[in-house]
Kinemage of the C-alpha trace (Angstrom):
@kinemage 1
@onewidth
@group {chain A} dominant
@subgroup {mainchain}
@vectorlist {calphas} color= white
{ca unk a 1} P 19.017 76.471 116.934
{ca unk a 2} L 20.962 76.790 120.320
{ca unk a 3} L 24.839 75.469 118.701
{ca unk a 4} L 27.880 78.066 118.916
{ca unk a 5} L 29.652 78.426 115.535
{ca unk a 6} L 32.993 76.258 115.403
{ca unk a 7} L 35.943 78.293 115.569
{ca unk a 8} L 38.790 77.652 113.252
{ca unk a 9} L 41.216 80.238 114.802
{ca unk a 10} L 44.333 78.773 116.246
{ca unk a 11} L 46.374 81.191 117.376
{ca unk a 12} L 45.922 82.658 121.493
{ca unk a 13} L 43.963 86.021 121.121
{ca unk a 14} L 46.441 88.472 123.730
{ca unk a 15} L 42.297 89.997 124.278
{ca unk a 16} L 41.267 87.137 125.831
{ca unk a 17} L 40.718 86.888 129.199
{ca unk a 18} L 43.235 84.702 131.861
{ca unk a 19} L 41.909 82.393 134.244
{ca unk a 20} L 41.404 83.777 137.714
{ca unk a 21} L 43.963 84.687 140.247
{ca unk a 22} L 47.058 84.169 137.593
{ca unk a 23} L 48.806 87.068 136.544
{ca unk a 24} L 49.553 87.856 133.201
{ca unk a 25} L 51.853 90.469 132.806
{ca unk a 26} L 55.592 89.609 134.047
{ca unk a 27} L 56.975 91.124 137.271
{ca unk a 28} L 58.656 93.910 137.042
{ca unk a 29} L 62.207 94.412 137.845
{ca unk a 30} L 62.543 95.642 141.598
{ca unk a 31} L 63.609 99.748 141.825
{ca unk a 32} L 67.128 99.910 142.650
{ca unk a 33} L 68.196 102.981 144.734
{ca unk a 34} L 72.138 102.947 143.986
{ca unk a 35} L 74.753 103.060 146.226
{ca unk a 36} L 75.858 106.888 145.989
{ca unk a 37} L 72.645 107.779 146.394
{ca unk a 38} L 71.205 109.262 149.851
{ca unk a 39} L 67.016 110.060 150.440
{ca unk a 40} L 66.247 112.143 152.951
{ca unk a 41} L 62.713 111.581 153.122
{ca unk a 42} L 60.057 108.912 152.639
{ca unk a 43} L 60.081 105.914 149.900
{ca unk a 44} L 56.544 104.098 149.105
{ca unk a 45} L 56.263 101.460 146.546
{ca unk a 46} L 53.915 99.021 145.543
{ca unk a 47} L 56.398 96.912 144.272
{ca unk a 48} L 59.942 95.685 144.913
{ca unk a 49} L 62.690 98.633 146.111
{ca unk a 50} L 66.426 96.706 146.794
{ca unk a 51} L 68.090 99.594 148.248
{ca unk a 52} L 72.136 100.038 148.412
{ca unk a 53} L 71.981 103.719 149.175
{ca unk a 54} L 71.326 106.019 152.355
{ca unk a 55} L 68.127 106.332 153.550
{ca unk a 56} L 66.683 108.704 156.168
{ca unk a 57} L 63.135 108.000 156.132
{ca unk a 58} L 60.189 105.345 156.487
{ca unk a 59} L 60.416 102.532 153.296
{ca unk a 60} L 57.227 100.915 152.662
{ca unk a 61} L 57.316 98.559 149.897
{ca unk a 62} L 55.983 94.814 148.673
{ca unk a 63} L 59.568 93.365 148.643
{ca unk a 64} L 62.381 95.490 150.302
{ca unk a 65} L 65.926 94.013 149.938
{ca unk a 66} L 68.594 96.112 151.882
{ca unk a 67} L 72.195 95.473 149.967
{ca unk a 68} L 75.721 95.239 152.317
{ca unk a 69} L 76.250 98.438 151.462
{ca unk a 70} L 73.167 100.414 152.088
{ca unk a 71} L 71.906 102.150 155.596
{ca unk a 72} L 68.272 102.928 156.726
{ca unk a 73} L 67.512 105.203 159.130
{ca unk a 74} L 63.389 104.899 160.249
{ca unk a 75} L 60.938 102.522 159.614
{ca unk a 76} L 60.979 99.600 157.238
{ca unk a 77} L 57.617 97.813 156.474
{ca unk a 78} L 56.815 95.469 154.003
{ca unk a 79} L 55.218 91.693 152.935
{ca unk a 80} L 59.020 90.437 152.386
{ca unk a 81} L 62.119 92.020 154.132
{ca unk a 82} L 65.689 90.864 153.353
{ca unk a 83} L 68.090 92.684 155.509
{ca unk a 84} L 71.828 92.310 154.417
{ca unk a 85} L 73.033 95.984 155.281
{ca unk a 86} L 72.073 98.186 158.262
{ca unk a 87} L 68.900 99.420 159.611
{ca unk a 88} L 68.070 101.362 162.412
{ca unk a 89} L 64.501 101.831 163.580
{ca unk a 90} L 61.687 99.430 163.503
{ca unk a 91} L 61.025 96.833 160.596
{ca unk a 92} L 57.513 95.391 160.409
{ca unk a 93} L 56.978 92.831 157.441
{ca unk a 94} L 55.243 89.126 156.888
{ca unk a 95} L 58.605 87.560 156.037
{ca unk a 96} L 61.643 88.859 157.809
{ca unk a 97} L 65.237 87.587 156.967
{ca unk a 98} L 68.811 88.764 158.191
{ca unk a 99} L 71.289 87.575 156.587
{ca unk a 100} L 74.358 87.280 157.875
{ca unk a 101} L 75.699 90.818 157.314
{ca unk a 102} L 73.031 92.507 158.930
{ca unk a 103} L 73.087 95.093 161.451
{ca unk a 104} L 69.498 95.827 162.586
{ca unk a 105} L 69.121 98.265 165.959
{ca unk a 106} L 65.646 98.455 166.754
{ca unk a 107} L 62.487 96.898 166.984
{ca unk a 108} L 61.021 93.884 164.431
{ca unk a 109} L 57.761 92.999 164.417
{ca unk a 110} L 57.052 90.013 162.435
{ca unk a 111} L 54.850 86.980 161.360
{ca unk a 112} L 57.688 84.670 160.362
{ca unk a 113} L 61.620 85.709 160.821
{ca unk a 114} L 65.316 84.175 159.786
{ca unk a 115} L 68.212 84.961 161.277
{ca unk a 116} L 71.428 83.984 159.967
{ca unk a 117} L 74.775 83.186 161.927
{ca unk a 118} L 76.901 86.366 161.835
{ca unk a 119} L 73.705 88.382 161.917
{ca unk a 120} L 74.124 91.212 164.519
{ca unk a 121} L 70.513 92.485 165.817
{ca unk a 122} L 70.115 94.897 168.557
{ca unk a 123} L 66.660 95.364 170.018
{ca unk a 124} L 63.132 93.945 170.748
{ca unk a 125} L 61.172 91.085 168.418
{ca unk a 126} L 57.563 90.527 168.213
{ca unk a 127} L 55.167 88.080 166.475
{ca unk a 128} L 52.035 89.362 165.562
{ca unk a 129} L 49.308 87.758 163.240
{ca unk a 130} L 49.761 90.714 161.122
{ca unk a 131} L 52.664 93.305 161.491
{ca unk a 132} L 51.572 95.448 158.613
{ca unk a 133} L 48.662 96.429 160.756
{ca unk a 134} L 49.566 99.424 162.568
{ca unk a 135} L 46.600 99.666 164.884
{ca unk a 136} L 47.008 96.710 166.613
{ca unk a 137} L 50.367 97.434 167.408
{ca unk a 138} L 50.440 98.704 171.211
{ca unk a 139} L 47.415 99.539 173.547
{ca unk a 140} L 47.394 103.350 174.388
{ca unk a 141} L 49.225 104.254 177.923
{ca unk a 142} L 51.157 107.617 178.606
{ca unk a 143} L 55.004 107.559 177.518
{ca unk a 144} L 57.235 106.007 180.425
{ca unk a 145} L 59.084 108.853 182.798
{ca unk a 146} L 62.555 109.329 182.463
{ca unk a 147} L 64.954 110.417 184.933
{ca unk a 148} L 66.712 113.096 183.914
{ca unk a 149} L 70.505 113.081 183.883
{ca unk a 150} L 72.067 114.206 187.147
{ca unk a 151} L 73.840 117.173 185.188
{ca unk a 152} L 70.972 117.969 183.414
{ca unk a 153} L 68.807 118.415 186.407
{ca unk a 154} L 71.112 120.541 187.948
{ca unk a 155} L 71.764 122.572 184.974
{ca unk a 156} L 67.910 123.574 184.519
{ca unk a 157} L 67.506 124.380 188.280
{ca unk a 158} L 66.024 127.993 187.627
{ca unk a 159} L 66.839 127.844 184.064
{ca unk a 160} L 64.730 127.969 181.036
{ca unk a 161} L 66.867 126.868 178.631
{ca unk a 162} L 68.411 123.565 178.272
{ca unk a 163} L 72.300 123.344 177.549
{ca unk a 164} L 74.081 119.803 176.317
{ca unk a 165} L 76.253 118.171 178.699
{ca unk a 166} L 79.910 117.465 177.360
């Protein structure tokens, strides 16, 4: 009265449903943004981006490899960040590795970071709990004052224009 009907079908049905939390497509291959080729502008992916280009931009990606070769110029964010080339500007991510051809000048905010011998890395680093969060990432308070160059200042006495100093 209450039985289920035996099933004689061997073979997996591709319909049938996976167990939860394993995926069951395969991963992609990341996007590769080749070396000859320069971005002006902003990159956002969802999945992997290894980049051997010119960038001048923000990058926000799930994986973000930057090749020997390749230059960033903004802000790098994502879960897993492999530096091997050069980036200037901040890099936020979970994971943060440079490798030891990296050239980072800037600001890295991070949960866990590597930093290989031979690495070169010019700025500030910061743990948070989570860097991908961009409220959290500095209380409010007016920019800091600069001085103004001695040249400068003397140049815009009763000027309204500002002329570069050589």
């Amino acid at each position: 009265m209450f039985s289920k009907p035996k099933v004689t079908n061997t073979t997996p049905s591709s319909d049938a449903p996976s167990a939860p939390g394993f995926q069951t497509k395969p991963k992609s291959p990341p996007s590769l943004l080749s070396s000859g080729l320069t971005i002006k502008g902003n990159v956002i992916s969802g999945g992997d981006i290894q980049i051997e280009g010119t960038i001048e931009g923000d990058v926000r990606a799930h994986l973000l490899t930057v090749g020997e070769s390749a230059s960033v110029k903004g802000e790098v964010s994502a879960d897993d960040v492999v530096i091997n080339g050069r980036v200037v500007g901040r890099v936020r991510g979970l994971k943060v590795r440079l490798t030891a051809t990296a050239h980072v000048e800037g600001e890295i905010i991070y949960k866990t970071m590597a930093i290989e011998t031979g690495a070169h890395f010019e700025g500030s680093a910061q743990r948070q709990e989570n860097p991908l969060d961009n409220s959290s990432n500095y209380p409010a308070t007016a920019p800091a004052r600069l001085k103004p160059d001695a040249r400068v200042a003397s140049s815009l006495a009763g000027k309204t224009s500002l002329s570069s100093a050589s």
